[in-house]
C-alpha positions in Angstrom: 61.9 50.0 128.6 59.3 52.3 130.3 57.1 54.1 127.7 56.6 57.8 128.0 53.2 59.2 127.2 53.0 63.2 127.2 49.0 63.5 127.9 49.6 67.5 128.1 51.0 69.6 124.8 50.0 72.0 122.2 51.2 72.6 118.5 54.8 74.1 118.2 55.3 77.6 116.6 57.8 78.2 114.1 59.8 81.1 115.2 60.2 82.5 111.6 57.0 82.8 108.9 55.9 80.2 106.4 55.4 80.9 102.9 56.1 78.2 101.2 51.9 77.0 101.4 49.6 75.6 103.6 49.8 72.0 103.1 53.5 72.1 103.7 53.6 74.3 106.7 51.1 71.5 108.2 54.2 69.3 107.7 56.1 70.8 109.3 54.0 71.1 112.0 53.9 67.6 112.1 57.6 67.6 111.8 58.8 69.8 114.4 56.2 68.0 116.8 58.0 64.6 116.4 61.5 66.0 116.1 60.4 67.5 119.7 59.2 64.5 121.7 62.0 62.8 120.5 64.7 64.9 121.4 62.9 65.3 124.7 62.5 61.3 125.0 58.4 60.8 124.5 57.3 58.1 122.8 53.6 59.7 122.3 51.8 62.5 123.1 48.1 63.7 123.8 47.0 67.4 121.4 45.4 69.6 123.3 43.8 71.4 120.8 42.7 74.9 121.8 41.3 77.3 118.8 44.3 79.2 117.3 47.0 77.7 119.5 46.3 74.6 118.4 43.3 74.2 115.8 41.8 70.9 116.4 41.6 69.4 112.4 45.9 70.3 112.3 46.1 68.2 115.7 43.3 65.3 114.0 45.7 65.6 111.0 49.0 64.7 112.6 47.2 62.2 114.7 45.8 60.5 111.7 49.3 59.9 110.1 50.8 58.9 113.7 48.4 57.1 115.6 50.8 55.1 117.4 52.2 58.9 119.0 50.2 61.5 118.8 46.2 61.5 120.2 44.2 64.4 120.6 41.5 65.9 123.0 39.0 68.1 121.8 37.5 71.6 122.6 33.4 70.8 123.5 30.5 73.2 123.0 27.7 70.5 123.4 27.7 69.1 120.0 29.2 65.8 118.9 32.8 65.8 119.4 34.7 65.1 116.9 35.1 61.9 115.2 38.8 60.3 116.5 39.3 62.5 119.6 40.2 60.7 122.9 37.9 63.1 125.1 37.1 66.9 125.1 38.0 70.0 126.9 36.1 72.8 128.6 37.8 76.1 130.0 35.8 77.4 133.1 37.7 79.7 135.0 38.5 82.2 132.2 36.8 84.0 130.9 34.8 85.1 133.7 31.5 84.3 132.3 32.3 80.6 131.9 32.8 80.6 135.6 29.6 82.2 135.8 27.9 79.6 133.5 29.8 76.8 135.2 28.4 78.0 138.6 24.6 78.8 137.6 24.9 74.9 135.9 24.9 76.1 132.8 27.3 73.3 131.7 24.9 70.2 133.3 23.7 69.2 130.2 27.5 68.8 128.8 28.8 66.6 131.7 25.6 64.5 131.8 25.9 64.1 127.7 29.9 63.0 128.4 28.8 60.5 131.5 26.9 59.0 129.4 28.9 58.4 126.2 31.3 57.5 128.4 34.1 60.8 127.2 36.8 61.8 129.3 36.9 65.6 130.2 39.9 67.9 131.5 38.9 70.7 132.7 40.8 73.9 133.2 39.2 74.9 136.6 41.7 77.0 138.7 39.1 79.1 140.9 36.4 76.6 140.6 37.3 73.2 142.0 35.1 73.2 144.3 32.0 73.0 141.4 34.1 70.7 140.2 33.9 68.3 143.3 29.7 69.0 142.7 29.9 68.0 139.5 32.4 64.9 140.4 30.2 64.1 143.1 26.7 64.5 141.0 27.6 62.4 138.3 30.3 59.1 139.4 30.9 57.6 136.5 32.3 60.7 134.5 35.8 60.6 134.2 37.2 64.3 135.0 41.1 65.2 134.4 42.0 68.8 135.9 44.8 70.0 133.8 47.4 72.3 135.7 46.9 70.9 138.9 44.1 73.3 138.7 46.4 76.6 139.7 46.7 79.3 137.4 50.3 79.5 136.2 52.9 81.8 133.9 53.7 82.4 131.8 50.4 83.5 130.0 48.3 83.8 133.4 50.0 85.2 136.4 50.5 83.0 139.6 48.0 82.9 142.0 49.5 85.0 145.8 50.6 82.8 147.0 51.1 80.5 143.9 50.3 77.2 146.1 47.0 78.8 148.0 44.9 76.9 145.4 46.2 73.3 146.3 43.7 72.5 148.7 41.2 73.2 146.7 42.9 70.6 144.4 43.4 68.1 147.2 39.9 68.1 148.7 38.8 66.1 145.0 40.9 63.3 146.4 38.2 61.3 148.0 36.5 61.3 144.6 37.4 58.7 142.5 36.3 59.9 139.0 38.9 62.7 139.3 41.7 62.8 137.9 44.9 65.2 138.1 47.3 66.1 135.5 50.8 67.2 137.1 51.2 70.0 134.2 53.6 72.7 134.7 54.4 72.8 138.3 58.1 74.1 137.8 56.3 77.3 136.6 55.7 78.1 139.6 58.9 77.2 140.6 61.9 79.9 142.0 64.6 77.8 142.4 66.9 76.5 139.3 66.0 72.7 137.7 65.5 70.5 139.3 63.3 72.9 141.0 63.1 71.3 144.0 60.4 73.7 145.8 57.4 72.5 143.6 58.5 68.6 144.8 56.6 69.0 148.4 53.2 70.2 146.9 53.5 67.6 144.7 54.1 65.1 147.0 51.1 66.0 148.0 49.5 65.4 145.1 50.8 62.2 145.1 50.1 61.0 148.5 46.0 62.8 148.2 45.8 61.0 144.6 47.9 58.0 144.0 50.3 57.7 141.1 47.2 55.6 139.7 45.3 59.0 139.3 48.0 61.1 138.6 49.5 62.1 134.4 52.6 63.4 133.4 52.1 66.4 131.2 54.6 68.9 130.0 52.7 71.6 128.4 56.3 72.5 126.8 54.8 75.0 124.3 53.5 77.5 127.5 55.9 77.1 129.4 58.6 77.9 127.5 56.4 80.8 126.1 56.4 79.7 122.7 52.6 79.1 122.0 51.1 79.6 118.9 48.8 82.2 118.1 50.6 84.0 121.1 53.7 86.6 121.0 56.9 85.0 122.3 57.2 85.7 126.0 60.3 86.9 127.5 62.4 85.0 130.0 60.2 84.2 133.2 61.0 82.6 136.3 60.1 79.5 136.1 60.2 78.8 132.3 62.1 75.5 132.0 62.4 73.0 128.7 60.7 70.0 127.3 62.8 67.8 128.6 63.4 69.6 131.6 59.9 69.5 132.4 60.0 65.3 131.9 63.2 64.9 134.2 62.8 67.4 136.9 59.8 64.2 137.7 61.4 61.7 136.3 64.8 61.1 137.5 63.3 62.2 141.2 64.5 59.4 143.9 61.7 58.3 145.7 59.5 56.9 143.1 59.0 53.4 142.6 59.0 51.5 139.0 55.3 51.4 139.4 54.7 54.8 140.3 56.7 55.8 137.4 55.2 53.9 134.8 51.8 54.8 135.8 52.5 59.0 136.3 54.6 58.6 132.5 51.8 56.7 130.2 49.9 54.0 132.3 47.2 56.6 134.2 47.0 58.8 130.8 46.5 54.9 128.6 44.0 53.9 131.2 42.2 57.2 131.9 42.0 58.8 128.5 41.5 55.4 126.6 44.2 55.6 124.7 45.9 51.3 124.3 49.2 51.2 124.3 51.0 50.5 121.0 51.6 46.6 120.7 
């Protein structure tokens, strides 16, 4: 049986308080997580930790006590990353200033320091792909993942007008092997009903530009359904879809081969993140 590998998720938020302690509310973290990729049929899952959504020593913990499930990539200000983490994370089209920094090269010194260790970094770069292709370009053996398809999306950032204009941007990294794309929330950006079949041609697209080989599978299920922690719960959007939704609107699409499937549903996240697969 194909495995599924989620390389895109946050922590889930209890919708009522905790007060029964710290130590058990990380539990249940842990709990509700796994109750979640199995109800949504994924067999493991890559963190994203993000400070206060998602605080990277809760993701390192649940990771710890299910390595064969749940990895986790790491924020990155320059200093060592984290001991256990997969790769690391930098933000540069919000807020402004990191835009800014990214642009003047304030952030060389990070991408040399993760071609060298040989750490994978995503990027959340909607506005600035085309530094990113510099930075691709400059330095061939980093391994670079744009999470999002680099767009800005709902339900915590609003579309861009119109919400595709950025996908060329996205598609002129093609050429460059070292970059990767994760396929994360595209039915955001959706207006028709699952299986929102108005995202499938700019992802075919994707597809075509990239290769399956270069291409993950990522739900981001706690943003899109507006239920991210440290966040207020967001009201119906268009667009907002489920976990599993968000697996099977790709998924069960005709038109993929066996190979393409198992490489957009675990193999490219195993292969470009590092991450073996469970024996």
């Amino acid at each position: 049986m194909m495995e599924v590998v989620d390389a895109h998720l946050h922590l889930p938020s209890p919708r009522l308080d905790w007060p029964h302690g710290e130590a058990s509310r990380r539990d249940l973290q842990a709990e509700l997580l796994l109750a979640q990729l199995d109800a949504a049929g994924v067999d493991a899952a890559v963190l994203v930790a993000v400070p206060g959504a998602a605080p990277v020593d809760e993701c390192l913990g649940i990771a710890a006590r299910h390595p064969d499930r749940v990895a986790v990539i790491a924020p990155w200000d320059g200093d060592e990353a984290p001991e256990g983490v997969l790769g690391v994370r930098l933000v540069l089209s919000w807020p402004p200033e990191n835009a800014e920094r990214l642009r003047s090269g304030g952030y060389d010194g990070l991408f040399d320091a993760a071609e060298r260790r040989g750490v994978p970094v995503s990027v959340l770069a909607g506005g600035v792909l085309p530094e990113i292709a510099e930075v691709a370009r400059a330095r061939p053996s980093l391994r670079l993942v744009v999470d999002h398809l680099g767009l800005d999306q709902p339900p915590y950032l609003p579309a861009g007008d119109p919400p595709w204009g950025g996908l060329p941007d996205l598609l002129a990294l093609a050429g460059l092997e070292n970059v990767a794309v994760k396929l994360s929330g595209a039915p955001t950006l959706s207006t028709e009903p699952y299986p929102y079949r108005d995202v499938w041609p700019h992802l075919d697209r994707v597809l075509s530009a990239f290769g399956a080989d270069r291409c993950l599978w990522g739900s981001d299920a706690h943003r899109v359904s507006g239920r991210l922690r440290g966040f207020p719960p967001v009201p119906p959007y268009p667009g907002q879809h489920s976990h599993a939704q968000a697996l099977h609107h790709l998924l069960d699409r005709a038109g993929l081969s066996e190979a393409e499937r198992a490489a957009l549903f675990g193999g490219t996240a195993r292969r470009v993140l590092g991450w073996p697969a469970r024996s």
